[in-house]
Each structure stands twice: as structure tokens, then as C-alpha cells.
N, C-alpha and C positions, 0 to 999 in steps of 0.2 A: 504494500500500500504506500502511495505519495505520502511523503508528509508533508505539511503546511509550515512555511516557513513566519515564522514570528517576527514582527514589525516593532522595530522599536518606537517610543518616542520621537527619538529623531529624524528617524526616517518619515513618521507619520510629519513631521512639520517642515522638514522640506519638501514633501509632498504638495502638500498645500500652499507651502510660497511659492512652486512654481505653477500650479494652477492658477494664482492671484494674479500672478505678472502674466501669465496664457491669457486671462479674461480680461486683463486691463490693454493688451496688444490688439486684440482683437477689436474689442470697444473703438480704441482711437482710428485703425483703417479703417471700418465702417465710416464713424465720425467724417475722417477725412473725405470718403470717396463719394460719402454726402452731399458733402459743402460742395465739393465741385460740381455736383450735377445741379442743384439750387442754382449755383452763379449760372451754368451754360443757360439756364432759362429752359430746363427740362419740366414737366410735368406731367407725373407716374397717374395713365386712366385706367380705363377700365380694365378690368383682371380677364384671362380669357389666354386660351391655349394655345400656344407659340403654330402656324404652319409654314411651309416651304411656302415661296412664291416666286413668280418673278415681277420683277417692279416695273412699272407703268412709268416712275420718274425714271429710273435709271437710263430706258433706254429713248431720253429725250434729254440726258446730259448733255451741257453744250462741248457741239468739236474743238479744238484747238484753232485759236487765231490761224489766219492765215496772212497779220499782216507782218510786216517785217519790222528787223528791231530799226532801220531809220524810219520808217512809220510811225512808230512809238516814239521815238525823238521828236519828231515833229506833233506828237499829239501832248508829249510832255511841257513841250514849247509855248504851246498856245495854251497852258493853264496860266491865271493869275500867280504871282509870286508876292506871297505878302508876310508879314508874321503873325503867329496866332492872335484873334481875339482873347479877349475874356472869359473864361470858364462861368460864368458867373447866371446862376439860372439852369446849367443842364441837369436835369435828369433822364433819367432812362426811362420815364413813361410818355414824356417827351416826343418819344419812336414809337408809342403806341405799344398795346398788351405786346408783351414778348410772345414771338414765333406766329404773330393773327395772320389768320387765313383773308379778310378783309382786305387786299390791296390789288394792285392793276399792274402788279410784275407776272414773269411767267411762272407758274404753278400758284397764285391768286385766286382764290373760290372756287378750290377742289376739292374742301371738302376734308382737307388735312394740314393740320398745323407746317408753319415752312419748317422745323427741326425735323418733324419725321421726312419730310418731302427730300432734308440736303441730305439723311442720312441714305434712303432709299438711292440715292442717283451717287452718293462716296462711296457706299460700302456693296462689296460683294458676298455671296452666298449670304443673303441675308434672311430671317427670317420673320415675317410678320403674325400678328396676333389676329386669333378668328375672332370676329365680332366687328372688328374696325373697320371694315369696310378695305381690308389692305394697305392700313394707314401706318399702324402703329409698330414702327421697328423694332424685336424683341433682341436678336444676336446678328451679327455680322464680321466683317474682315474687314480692314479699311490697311491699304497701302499709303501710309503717311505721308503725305507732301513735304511735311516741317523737320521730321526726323529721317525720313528713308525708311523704318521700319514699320514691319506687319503688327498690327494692334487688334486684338479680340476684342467686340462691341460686345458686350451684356446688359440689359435693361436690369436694372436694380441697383444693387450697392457698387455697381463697376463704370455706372451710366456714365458717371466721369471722366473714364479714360478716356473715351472720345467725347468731344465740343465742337461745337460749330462756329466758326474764326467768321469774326464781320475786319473784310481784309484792309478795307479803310472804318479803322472803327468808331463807333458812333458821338464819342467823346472828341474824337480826333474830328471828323464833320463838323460838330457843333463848333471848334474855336477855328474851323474853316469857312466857315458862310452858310451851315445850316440853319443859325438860328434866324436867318431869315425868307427860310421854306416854311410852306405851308402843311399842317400836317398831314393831310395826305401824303405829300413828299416824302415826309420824313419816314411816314409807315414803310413807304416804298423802297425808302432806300434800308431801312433794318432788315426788309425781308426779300432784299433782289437778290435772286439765287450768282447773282453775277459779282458779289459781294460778300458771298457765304461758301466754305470751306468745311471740311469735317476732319480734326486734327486731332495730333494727339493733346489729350487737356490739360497737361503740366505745361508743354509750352504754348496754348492758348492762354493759360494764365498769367506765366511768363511774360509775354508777348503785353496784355493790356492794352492800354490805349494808346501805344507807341505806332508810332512812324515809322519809315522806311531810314530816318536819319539815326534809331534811337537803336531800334532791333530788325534785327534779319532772321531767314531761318537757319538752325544751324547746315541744313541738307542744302551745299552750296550747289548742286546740279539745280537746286528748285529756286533758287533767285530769280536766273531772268526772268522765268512765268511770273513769279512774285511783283516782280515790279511792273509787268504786262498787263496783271489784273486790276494791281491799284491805279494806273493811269487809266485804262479805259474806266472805271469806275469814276474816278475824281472827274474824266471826262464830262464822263454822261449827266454827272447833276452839276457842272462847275466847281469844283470843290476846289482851292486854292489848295495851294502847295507854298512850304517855307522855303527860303535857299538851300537850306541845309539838307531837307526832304531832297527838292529838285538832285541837287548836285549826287544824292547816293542811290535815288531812280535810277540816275543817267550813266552812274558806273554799275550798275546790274544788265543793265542794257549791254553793257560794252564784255558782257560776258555768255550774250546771245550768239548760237551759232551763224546768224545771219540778219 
């Protein structure tokens, strides 16, 4: 017959200090992976069982430019050159409910928040929840822009990992000349998929309200695009640009193959 081996004291109370610190580790990654889905501007619906699909956005993601990087020079050119206004007044409701389906960009009154919309057209083999109508992104794969690396999407305590990057950001607009759009505008430009990214969320955090002059991404093969999207973006609603922006646009450019 086994015998049972006898537990001392001691053992019985390192036992339990290291379950303490097991529960308190655990507690704060939770904690953590939280706060970052809160800030992306996520909001967990209805409950309902993950299935395969394939996405309706995805395969209306937009092609790659076809104009060239002196194109983008000359579209760089023709922005305003100013220095920022006054922060003074912004907030973030400003842009109107985070991710409203409410606006006149493309994927506007479908019927799905724009987060699930950027996730469905970034992320591959995704899969969405029954009941949503093919809305609500539950897991996926997203090839980083920002880091180069492959990143597992999970709805729930990991919704974090991946964020949807607004590429000229909303803070960064307003001491550029949005606070003199009208709100519709401004809905518009929160939730222009031409403006919205799906990254990894340590360096969408990272990242904040900075410029092209302050942060880059670290994955230097992804600059030129990076700075391709914030000009045609800064383009399309007039958004000035600093000197300092300009000048480190124009060397992102100057690392485009053509």
C-alpha cells in the first residue's frame, strides 16, 4: 500500500504564499488587458456562439494606392503648414459615440459598429458570433503593420491585444483644424475606415496622439505606407501638418520603392 506522505507546517504555508502571488498575477493581467480594451473603444454584446464565416468587409478592403511616392510629395505639399492650435475644448465625444455606425464613410449604416467592421476586413481566419447578424468579431489573426508580427485576436480578457489605430489621431485633428468641422465631419473622420488600422495595442497605446514627427512604427518596411495613409487622410479633410510632421512625412517617402 502507498503511503501518504505528511505535510509539514511549512510546506503547508509556502503552499499558500505561492497561490497568493498565483491569484494576485493573474488578477492584474486580467486588470491590464481590460483597461486596454475600454480605451480601444470596444464594447462586449450580446453572448452567443462563436461560427466560421467569411467576411463581407474583408473582401471590400481597400487595394493599395496606386499613386507614386512623388504623388504623395506633391499631395504633402499642398497641405497647410502651421503649428498646432490649442488643445483647449477636445474631447472625445466630440467625434461622436465611439465606433457609431451613423456616418457617410464607407461601411456607414451596415448595421455594425466600425470596430467590428476594421476588425472583419485586418484580421484573417476570423470568426464571428451567431446572432449578430455577422457583425461581431469573436477570434482572429491579424499580420501587424506596426510590429511585423502575427497576433491572436480573442474577444474577452485579450480584446486588447489588438486596437484599432485612428492613423491621424483624433487629438492630433483637433489642434489641426478640426475644431472647426462640423460634427458630422468629425463622426466621419473617427470612423473613415481610411483612417483606421487594426494593431497591435501596446503600440497603439504607445503610439497616442502623436504625429509622424513624435512616433513611427517600429516595423520600418511599414513607414512608407504609414506616411501614404496619413497624407491622403490629412488630405481629404484638410488637416494641416507642423514643419516638423511635414519634414518626417517626406523622409518616409524617401524610403518608398518608387
Amino acid at each position: 500500500m502507498a503511503r501518504s506522505q505528511k505535510r509539514t507546517p511549512a510546506s503547508r504555508s509556502t503552499k499558500k504564499v505561492k497561490s497568493v502571488i498565483s491569484s494576485i498575477i493573474t488578477i492584474v493581467v486580467a486588470a491590464v488587458a481590460f483597461a486596454a480594451y475600454v480605451i480601444d473603444g470596444g464594447v462586449e454584446e450580446a453572448s452567443g456562439t462563436p461560427t466560421s464565416s467569411e467576411s463581407s468587409v474583408a473582401a471590400t478592403a481597400p487595394a493599395a494606392s496606386s499613386e507614386t511616392a512623388a504623388e504623395y510629395r506633391a499631395m504633402l505639399a499642398s497641405l497647410d503648414v502651421k503649428g498646432r492650435a490649442p488643445g483647449t475644448g477636445y474631447e472625445r465625444e466630440l467625434f461622436g459615440p465611439a465606433w457609431t455606425d451613423t456616418v457617410s464613410v464607407e461601411y456607414g449604416h451596415n448595421g455594425c459598429d466600425t470596430r467590428n467592421d476594421i476588425l472583419q476586413r485586418d484580421l484573417d481566419d476570423i470568426q464571428l458570433r451567431e446572432g449578430t447578424k455577422d457583425c461581431i468579431v469573436t477570434s482572429g489573426l491579424l499580420s501587424d503593420p506596426f510590429s511585423g508580427e502575427l497576433i491572436d485576436f480573442v474577444r474577452g480578457e485579450r480584446s486588447g491585444d489588438v486596437q484599432i489605430d485612428h492613423l491621424v489621431p483624433l487629438h492630433d485633428a483637433w489642434v489641426k483644424g478640426a475644431q472647426q468641422w462640423d460634427e458630422q465631419t468629425r463622426k466621419n473622420f473617427a470612423n473613415d475606415p481610411d483612417n483606421l488600422l487594426a494593431v497591435k495595442g501596446t503600440l497603439n497605446q504607445q503610439k497616442g496622439a502623436s504625429d509622424a514627427a513624435t512616433w513611427l512604427p517600429p516595423n520600418t518596411a511599414f513607414r512608407c505606407d504609414y506616411a501614404k495613409k496619413i497624407i491622403t487622410v490629412k488630405d481629404r479633410y484638410n488637416v494641416w501638418v507642423t514643419e516638423a510632421e511635414a519634414s518626417a512625412l517626406e523622409r518616409q517617402l524617401d524610403t518608398c520603392a518608387a
